[in-house]
C-alpha positions in Angstrom: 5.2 8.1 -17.6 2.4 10.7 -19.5 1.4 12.9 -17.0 -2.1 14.7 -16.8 -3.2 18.1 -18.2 -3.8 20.5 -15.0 -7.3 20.6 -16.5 -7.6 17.0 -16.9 -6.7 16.6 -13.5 -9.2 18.9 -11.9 -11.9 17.8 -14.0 -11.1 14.2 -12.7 -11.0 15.4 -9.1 -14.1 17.2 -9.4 -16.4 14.4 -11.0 -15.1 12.4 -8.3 -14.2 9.6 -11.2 -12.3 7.8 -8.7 -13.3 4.5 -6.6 -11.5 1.5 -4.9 -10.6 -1.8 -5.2 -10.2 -4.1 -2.4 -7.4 -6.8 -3.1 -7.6 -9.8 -0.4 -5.0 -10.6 1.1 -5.0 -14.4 2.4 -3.3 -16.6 5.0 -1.1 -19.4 3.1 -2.3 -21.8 5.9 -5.7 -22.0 6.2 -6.4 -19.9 2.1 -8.6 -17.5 4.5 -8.9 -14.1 3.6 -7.5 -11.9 6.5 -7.7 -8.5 5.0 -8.0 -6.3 2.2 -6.1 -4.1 0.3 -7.3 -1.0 -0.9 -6.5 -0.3 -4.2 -7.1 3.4 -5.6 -8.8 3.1 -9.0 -9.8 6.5 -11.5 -11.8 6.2 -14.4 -11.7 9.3 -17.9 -14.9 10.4 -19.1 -15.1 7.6 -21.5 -14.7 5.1 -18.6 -11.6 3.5 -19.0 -9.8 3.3 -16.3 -6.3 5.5 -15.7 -3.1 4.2 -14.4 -3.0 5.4 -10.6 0.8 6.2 -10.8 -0.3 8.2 -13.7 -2.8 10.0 -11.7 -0.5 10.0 -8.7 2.7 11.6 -10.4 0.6 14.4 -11.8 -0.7 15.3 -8.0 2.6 15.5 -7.0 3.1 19.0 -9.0 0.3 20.2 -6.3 0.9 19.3 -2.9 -2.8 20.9 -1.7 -4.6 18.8 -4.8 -2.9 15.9 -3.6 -3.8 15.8 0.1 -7.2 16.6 -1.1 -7.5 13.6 -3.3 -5.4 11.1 -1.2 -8.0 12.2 2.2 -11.1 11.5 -0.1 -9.6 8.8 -1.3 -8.8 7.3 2.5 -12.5 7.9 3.9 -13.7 6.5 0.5 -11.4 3.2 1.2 -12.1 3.1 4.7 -16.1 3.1 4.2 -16.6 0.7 1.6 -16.1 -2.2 4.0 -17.8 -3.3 6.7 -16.2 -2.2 10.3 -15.0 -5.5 11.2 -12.8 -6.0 8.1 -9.6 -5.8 8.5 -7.5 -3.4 5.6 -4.3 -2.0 4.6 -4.0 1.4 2.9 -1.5 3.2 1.2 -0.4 6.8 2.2 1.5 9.3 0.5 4.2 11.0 2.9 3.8 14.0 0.5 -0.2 14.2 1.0 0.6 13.2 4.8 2.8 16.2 5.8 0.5 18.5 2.6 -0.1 20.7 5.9 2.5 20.6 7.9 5.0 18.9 10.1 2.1 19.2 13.4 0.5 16.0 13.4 -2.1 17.8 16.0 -4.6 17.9 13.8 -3.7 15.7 11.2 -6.5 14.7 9.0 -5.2 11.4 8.2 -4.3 10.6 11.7 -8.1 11.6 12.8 -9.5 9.6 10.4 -7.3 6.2 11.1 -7.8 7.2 15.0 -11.5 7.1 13.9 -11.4 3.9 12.5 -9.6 2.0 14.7 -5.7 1.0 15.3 -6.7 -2.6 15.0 -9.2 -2.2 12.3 -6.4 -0.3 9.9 -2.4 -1.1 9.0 -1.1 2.0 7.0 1.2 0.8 4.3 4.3 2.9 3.4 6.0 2.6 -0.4 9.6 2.9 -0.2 11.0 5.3 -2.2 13.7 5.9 -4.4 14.5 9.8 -3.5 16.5 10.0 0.3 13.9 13.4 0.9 10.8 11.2 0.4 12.6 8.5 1.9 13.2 10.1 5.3 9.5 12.1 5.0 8.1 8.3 4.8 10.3 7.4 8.1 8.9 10.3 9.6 5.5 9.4 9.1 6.0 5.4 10.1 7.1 7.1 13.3 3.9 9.2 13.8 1.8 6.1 13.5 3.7 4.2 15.8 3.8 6.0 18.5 -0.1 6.4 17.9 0.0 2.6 18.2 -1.5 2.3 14.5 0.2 -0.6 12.4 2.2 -0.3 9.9 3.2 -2.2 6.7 6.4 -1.8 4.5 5.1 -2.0 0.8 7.1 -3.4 -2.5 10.3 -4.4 -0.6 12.2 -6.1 -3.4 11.2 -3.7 -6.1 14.1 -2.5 -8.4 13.2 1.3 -7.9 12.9 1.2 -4.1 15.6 1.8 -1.3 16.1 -0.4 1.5 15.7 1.8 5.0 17.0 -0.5 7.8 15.4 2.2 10.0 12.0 1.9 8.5 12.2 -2.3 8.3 12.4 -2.1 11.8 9.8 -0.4 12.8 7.4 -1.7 10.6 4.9 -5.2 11.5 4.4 -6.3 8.5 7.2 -6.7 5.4 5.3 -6.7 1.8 7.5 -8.6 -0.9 7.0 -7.1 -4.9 5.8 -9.3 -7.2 9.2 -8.7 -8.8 10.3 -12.4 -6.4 8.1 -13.7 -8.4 9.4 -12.7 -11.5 13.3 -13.1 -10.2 12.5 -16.5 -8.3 15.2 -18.2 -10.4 18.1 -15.5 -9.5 20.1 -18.3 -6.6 21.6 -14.6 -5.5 18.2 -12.4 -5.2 16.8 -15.4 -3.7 19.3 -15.3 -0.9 18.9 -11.8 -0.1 14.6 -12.6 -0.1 15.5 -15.7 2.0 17.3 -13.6 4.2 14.7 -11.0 4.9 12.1 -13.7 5.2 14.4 -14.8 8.0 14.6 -11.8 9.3 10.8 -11.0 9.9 10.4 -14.5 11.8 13.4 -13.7 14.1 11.4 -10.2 15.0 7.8 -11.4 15.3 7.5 -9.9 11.4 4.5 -10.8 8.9 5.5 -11.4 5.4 3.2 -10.7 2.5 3.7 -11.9 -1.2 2.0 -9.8 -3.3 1.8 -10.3 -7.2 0.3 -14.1 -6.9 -1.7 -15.0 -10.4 -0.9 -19.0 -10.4 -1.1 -22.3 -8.8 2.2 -22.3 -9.1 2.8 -19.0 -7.8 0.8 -19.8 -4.7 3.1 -22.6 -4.4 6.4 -20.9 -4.5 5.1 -18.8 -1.6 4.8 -21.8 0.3 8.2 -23.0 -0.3 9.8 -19.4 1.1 7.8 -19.7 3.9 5.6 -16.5 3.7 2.7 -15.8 6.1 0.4 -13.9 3.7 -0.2 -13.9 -0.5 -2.3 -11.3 -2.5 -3.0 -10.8 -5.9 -5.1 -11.6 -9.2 -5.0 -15.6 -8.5 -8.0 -14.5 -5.8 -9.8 -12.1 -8.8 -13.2 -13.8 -7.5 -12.9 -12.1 -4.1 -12.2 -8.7 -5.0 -14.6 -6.1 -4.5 -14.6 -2.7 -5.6 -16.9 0.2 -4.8 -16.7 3.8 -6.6 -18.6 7.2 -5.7 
């Protein structure tokens, strides 16, 4: 992965080159959209558009940069769609706890508070360090005692670690569009078919993300998912940037 220049990095950060991309995420059902994804999107100079792991991995080297970037990034999300639109986010455990283990206070906290438990479901990546890994448990357990939903994002994917702690406590399991990839592996199958199991024994919702075809549409109707996302719903996206 290329990381930024320090000066590339704040030069980004203070243009505010950065926007959003909302991703619908739809009920297999009815094909309704239910939500949105937001989707963190930052542009160069030129106007091309940079990775946001790329962008992401670089913050990482400055915890303070990062929270700043990750809140604007947050309200940015959160305002670009109307109030009565339901939408999961993304949150970085390292931007999360940037100031400290007192969630009194807590700038990301305020702002989801702000917005509305219902309104908001706060996705959490699985990681594959045990230290970010545990920091992510400890933030799922903020928002759930706040009563703010939360979402367990790219379950599945080959860099991520399984926490039977976080699965738990999460509402809604997200499946990486790696199934997709692997859905003619009989023994990754099982262990997907398993988890899908698992979510409907505990009141779970399942979301497929990664879904470009007809045919992936219909695979996620033959596991038995609640949810799908992805490019096969490009027409629906919307995007806003500052």
């Amino acid at each position: 992965m290329s990381l930024l220049s320090q000066n590339s990095l704040l030069e980004l950060v203070e243009s505010k080159r950065f926007g959003v991309e909302y991703q619908p995420i739809v009920e297999v059902k009815t094909g309704e959209v239910f939500a949105y994804e937001a989707l963190s999107r930052f542009k160069m100079v030129n106007g091309e558009f940079i990775r946001p792991d790329y962008v992401y991995a670089s913050l990482h080297d400055n915890p303070l940069l990062l929270f700043q970037v990750e809140l604007a990034q947050k309200k940015l999300q959160l305002a670009g769609l109307s109030s009565n639109e339901k939408i999961f986010v993304n949150l970085d455990q390292d931007a999360f706890f940037a100031c400290g283990q007192d969630v009194a206070g807590n700038a990301f906290v305020e702002l989801i508070h702000k917005e509305g438990k219902d309104r908001v479901v706060v996705e959490l990546i699985e990681n594959s360090e045990m230290s970010d890994a545990l920091m992510s448990l400890s933030m799922i357990e903020v928002f759930n005692q706040l009563g703010v939903r939360t979402a367990l994002d790219d379950l599945c994917n080959p860099k991520s670690m399984l926490s039977v702690a976080v699965l738990q406590l999460v509402e809604w399991i997200k499946l990486d569009k790696c199934v997709l990839t692997n859905r003619c592996d009989a023994n990754f199958m099982a262990f997907v078919s398993k988890i899908i199991d698992f979510a409907q024994m505990t009141g779970k919702q399942v979301i497929l993300e990664g879904v470009e075809t007809e045919a992936d549409l219909a695979f996620a109707r033959i596991i038995g998912v609640d949810y799908v996302q992805g490019f096969y719903y490009r027409d629906r996206f919307l995007s806003h940037f500052s």
